[in-house]
C-alpha positions as CSV (number, residue, x, y, z in Angstrom):
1,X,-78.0,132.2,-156.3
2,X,-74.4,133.3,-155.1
3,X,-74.4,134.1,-151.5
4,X,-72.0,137.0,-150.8
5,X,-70.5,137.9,-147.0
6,X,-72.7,139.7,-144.9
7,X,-69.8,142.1,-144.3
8,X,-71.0,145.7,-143.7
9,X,-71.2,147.0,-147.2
10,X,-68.2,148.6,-149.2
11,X,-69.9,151.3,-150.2
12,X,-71.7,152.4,-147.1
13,X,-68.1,153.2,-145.7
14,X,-67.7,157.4,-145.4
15,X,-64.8,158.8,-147.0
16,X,-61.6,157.0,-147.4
17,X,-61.8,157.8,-151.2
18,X,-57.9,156.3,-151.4
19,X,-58.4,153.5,-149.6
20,X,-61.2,152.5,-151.2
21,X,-59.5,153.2,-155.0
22,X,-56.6,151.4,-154.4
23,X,-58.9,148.3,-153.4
24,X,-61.1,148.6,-156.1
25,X,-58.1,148.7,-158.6
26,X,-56.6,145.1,-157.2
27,X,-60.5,144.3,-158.0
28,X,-60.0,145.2,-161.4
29,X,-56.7,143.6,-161.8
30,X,-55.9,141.0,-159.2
31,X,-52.3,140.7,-160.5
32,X,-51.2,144.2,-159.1
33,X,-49.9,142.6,-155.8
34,X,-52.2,144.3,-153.6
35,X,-52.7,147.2,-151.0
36,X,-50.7,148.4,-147.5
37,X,-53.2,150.5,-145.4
38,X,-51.7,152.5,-143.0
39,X,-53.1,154.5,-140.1
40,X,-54.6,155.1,-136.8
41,X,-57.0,152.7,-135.2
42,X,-60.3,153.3,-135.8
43,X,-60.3,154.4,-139.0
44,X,-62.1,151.6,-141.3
45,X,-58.9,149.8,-142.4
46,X,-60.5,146.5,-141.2
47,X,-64.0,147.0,-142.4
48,X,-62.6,148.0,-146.3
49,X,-60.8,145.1,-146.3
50,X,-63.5,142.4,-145.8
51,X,-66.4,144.8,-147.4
52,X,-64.0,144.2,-150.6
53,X,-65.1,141.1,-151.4
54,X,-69.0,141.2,-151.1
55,X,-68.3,144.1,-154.3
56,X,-66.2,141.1,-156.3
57,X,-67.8,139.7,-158.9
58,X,-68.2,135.9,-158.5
59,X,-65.7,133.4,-159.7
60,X,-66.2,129.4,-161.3
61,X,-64.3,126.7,-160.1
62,X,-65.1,122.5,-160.3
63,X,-68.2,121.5,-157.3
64,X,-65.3,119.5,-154.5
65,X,-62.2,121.3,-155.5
66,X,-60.0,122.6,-152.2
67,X,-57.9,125.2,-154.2
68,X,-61.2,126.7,-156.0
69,X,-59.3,126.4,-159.1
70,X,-60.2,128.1,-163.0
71,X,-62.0,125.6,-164.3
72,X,-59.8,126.6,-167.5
73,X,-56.8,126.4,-165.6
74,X,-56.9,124.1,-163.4
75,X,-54.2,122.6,-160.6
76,X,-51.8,119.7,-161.8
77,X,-52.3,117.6,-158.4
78,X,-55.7,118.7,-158.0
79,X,-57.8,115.2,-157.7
80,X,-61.3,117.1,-158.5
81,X,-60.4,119.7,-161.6
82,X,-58.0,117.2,-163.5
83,X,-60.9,114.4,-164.6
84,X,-63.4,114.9,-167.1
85,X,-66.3,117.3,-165.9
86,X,-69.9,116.8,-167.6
87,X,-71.6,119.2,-165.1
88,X,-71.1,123.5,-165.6
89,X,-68.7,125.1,-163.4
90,X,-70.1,126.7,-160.3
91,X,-69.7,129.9,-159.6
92,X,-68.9,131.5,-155.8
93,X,-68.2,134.9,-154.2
94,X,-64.5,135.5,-153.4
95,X,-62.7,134.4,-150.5
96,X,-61.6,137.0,-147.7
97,X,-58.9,134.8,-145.6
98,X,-57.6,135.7,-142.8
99,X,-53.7,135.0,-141.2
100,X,-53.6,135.4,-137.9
101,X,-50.5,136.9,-136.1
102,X,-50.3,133.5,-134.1
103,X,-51.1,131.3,-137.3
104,X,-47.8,128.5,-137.0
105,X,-46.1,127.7,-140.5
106,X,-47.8,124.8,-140.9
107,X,-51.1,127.1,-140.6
108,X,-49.8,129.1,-143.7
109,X,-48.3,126.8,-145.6
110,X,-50.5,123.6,-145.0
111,X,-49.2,120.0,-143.9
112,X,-48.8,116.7,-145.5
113,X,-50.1,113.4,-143.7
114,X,-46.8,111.1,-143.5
115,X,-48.1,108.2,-142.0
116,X,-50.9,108.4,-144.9
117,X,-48.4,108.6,-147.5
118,X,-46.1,106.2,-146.0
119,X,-49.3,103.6,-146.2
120,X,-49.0,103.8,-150.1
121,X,-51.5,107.3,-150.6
122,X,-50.3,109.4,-152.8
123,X,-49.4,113.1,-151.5
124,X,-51.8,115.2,-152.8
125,X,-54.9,113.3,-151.0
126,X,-52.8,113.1,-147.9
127,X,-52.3,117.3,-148.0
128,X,-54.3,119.6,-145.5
129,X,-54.5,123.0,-147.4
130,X,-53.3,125.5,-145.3
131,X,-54.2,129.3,-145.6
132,X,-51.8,129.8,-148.7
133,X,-54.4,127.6,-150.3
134,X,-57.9,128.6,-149.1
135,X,-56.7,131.9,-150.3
136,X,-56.0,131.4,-153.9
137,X,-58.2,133.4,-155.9
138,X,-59.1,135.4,-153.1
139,X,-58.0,138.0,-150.6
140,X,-55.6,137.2,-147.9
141,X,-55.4,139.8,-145.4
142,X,-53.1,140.1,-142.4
143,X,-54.2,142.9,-139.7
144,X,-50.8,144.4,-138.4
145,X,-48.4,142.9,-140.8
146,X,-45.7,144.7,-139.8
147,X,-45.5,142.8,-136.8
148,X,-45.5,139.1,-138.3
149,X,-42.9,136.8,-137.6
150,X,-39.9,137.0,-140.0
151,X,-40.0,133.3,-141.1
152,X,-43.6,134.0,-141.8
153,X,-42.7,136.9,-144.4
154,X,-40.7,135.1,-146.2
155,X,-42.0,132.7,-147.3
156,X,-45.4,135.1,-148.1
157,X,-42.6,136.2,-149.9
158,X,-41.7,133.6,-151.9
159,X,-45.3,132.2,-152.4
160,X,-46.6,136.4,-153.7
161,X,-43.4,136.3,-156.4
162,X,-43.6,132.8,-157.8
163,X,-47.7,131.7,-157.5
164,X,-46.7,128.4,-156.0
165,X,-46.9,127.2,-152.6
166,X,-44.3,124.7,-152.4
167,X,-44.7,122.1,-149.0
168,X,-41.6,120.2,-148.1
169,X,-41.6,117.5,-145.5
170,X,-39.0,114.8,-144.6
171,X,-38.5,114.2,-149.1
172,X,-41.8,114.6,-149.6
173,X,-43.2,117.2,-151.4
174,X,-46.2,118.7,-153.8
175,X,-47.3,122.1,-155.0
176,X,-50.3,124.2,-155.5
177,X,-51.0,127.4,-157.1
178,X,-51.7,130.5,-154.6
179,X,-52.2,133.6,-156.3
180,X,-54.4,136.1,-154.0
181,X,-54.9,140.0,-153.3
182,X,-52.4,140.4,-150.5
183,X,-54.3,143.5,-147.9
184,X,-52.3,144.3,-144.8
185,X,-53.1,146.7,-142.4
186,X,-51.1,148.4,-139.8
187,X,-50.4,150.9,-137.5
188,X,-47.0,152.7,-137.8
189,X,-46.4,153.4,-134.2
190,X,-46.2,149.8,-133.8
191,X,-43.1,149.4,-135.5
192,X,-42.1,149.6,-139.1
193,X,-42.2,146.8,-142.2
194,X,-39.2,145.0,-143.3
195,X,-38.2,146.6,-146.9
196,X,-38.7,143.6,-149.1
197,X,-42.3,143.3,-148.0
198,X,-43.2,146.6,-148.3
199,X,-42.4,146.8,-152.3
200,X,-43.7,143.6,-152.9
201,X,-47.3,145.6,-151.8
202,X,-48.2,147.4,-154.8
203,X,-50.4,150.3,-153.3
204,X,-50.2,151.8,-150.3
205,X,-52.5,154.2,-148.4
206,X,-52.4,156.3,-145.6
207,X,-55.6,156.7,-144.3
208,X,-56.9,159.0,-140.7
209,X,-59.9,159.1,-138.9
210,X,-62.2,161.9,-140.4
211,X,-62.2,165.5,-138.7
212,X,-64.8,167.1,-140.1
213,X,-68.0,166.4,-137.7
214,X,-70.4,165.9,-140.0
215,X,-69.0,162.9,-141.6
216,X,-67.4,161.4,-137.9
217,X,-71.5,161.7,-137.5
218,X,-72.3,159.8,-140.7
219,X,-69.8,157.0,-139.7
220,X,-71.2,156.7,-135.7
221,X,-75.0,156.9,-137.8
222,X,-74.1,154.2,-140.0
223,X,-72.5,151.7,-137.5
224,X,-75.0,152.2,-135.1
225,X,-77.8,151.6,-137.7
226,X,-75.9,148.4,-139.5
227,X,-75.5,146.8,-135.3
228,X,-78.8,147.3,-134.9
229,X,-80.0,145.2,-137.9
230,X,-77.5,144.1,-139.9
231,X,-79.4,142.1,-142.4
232,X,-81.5,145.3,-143.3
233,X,-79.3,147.6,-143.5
234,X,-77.1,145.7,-145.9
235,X,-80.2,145.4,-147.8
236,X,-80.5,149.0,-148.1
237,X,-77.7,149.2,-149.5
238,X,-77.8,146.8,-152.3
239,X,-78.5,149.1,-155.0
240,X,-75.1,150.6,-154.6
241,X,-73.4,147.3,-154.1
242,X,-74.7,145.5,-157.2
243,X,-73.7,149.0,-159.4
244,X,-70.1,148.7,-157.6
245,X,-70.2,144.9,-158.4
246,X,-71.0,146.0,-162.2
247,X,-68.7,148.2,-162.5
248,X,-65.8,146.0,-161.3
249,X,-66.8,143.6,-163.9
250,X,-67.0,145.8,-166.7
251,X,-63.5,147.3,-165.9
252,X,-62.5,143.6,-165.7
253,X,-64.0,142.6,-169.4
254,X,-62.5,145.9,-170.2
255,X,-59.1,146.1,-169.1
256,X,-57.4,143.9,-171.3
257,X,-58.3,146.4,-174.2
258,X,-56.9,149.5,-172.5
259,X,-54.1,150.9,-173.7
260,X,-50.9,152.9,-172.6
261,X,-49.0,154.5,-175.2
262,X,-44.8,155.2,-175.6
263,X,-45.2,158.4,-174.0
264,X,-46.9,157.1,-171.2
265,X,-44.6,154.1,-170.4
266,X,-42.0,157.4,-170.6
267,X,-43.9,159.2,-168.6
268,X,-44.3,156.5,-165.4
269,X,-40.2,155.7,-166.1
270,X,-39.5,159.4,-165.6
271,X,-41.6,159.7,-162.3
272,X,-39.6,156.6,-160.6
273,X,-36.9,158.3,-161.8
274,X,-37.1,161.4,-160.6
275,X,-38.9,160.3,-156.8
276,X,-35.5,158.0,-156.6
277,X,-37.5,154.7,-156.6
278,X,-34.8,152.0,-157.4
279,X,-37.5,149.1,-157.9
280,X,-38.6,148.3,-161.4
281,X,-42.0,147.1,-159.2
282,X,-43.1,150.6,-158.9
283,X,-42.7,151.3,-163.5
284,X,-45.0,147.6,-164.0
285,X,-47.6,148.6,-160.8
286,X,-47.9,152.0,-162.2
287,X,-48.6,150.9,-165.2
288,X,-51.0,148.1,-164.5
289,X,-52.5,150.7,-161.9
290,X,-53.3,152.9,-164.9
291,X,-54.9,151.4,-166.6
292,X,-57.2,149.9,-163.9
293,X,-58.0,153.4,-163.3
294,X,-59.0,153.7,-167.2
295,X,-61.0,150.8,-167.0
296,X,-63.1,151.6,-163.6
297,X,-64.1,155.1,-165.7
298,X,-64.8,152.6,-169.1
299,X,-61.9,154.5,-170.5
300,X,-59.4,152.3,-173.7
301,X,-56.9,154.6,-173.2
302,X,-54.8,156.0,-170.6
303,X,-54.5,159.3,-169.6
304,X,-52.1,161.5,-167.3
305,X,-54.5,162.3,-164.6
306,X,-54.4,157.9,-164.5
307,X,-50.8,158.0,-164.3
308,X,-50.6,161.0,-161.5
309,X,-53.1,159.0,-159.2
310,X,-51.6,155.7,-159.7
311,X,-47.8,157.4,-158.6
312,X,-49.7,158.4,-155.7
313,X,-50.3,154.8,-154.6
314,X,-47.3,153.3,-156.2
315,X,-44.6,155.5,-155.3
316,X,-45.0,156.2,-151.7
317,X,-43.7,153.7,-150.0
318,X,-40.7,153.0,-152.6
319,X,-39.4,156.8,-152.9
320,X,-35.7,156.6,-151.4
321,X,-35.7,158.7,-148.3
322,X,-32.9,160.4,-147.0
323,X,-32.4,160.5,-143.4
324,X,-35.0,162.9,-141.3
325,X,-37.2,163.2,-144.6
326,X,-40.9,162.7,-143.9
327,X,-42.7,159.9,-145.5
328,X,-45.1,160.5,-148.1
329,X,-44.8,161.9,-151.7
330,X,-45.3,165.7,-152.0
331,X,-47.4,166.7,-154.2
332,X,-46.2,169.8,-155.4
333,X,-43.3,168.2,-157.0
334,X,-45.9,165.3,-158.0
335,X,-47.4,168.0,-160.2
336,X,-44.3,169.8,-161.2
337,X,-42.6,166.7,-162.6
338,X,-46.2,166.1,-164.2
339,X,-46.1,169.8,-165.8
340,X,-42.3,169.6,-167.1
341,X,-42.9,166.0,-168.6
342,X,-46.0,166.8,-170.8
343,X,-45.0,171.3,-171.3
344,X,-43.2,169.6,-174.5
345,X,-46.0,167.8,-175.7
346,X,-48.4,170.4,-175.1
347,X,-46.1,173.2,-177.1
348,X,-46.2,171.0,-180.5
């Protein structure tokens, strides 16, 4: 039986449709780059984040194997996955791996042992994975990214655009696969995110503390009831959890059969276009967002409404801004540019 985290439960959390959307699309398709959540303290950024992965359907890797490699694509200096195999693949709940601020590089990256490989080992046995590596497959989340070290975001740079963790030391050197769902969380008073970072996040949210009573009263309700016996009221909940889990994997068996048409590729194009969004990024997460969205519904084909709520992740936090212009992306002339693109198509 797979044993998933006994994180309070994804869909026990009150409100935060957004938030919860745009992690439940990098569910769907862990190749969109993942999800900035932005907002006060307080306001469940945390607590989405780790519920994610108790809602991700499980994933098979070789019994022993450190990177928790696809047992159908499996690492070239892993010592586990590349001999022969006679037992089934066993399958596991996703990771949720956390970088602290204080984490060194060594922490991230992962070390090599010279004195090991100096005695005749070769490097690959004398390697102590790092978090780049636990997180492979999995989610790597970083609570107030925007205040990690610079040296630190680039090289989660260079890791989120190639795949590959690349370790260096004194000639020595190996390389391991580290794809993951990258989920930051910050607060913007605390300072802003360095450019390139931001657009290599996929989605971004902005998410506030509810102010409607009734629901600040469900969220205190909830808490208090999940502190005061946690096992239970996770198990209360498990009816909703395994129908999220469910539907997650549908959309995943799904997605690769969902289609976006000409017009729609046109349509995406035009709203990067017209919101001044200089990254081709924002066209490919748009599109991949999209159709995620027509999967979680069961939906082969893509729609407009898909495309208008993926631009609302997407296009955020790549929009050029001119100087004293609020953040955000209005919506009015969200809908407008929506209207004027499809008014043709609607009048044949």
């Amino acid at each position: 039986m797979i044993a998933y985290p006994n994180y309070y439960p994804f869909s026990a959390v009150v409100g935060q449709t957004g938030m919860k959307t745009a992690l439940l699309l990098c569910g769907v398709d862990p190749t969109l780059g993942g999800v900035l959540v932005v907002g006060d303290k307080g306001s469940a950024k945390s607590t989405a984040a780790r519920a994610l992965t108790a809602v991700l359907p499980a994933i098979t890797h070789r019994s022993g194997c450190q990177y928790r490699c696809d047992p159908d694509a499996s690492c070239a200096i892993c010592p586990v996955c590349n001999v022969e195999h006679p037992e089934s693949p066993l399958a596991s709940s996703v990771r949720f791996v956390t970088l602290p601020l204080g984490a060194t590089e060594e922490r991230l990256t992962g070390s090599l042992d010279l004195e090991r490989v100096a005695r005749g080992g070769p490097p690959e046995y004398a390697f102590r994975p790092g978090v780049l590596a636990e997180a492979h497959r999995g989610v790597l989340y970083i609570d107030e990214v925007n205040l990690l070290p610079a040296r630190m975001v680039d090289i989660l740079l260079d890791v989120a655009a190639m795949g590959v963790n690349n370790i260096q030391r004194d000639g020595i050197g190996l390389n391991h696969p580290s794809r993951f769902t990258l989920i930051g969380t910050m607060n913007p008073e605390e300072g802003d995110l360095r450019p390139q970072l931001l657009d290599r996040f996929a989605l971004m949210v902005d998410v506030r503390a509810p102010r409607d009573k009734e629901q600040r009263a469900e969220v205190v309700r909830r808490r208090f009831a999940y502190e005061a016996d946690p096992e239970g009221f996770i198990k209360s909940w498990n009816k909703e959890q395994l129908e999220m889990r469910r539907q997650i994997y549908d959309a995943q068996c799904l997605l690769p059969q969902v289609k976006a048409d000409d017009a729609t590729l046109l349509l995406i194009s035009h709203l990067c276009c017209e919101f001044d969004v200089a990254s081709l990024r924002a066209d490919i997460v748009m599109h991949k967002a999209s159709r995620a969205l027509a999967a979680l519904d069961g939906r082969h084909v893509v729609t407009p409404g898909d495309v208008r709520r993926a631009a609302e992740l997407a296009l955020r936090h790549r929009r050029h801004r001119k100087p004293g212009e609020s953040a955000g992306l209005d919506p009015d002339k969200l809908d407008a540019l929506m209207h004027s693109a499809l008014q043709p198509a609607l009048e044949v």
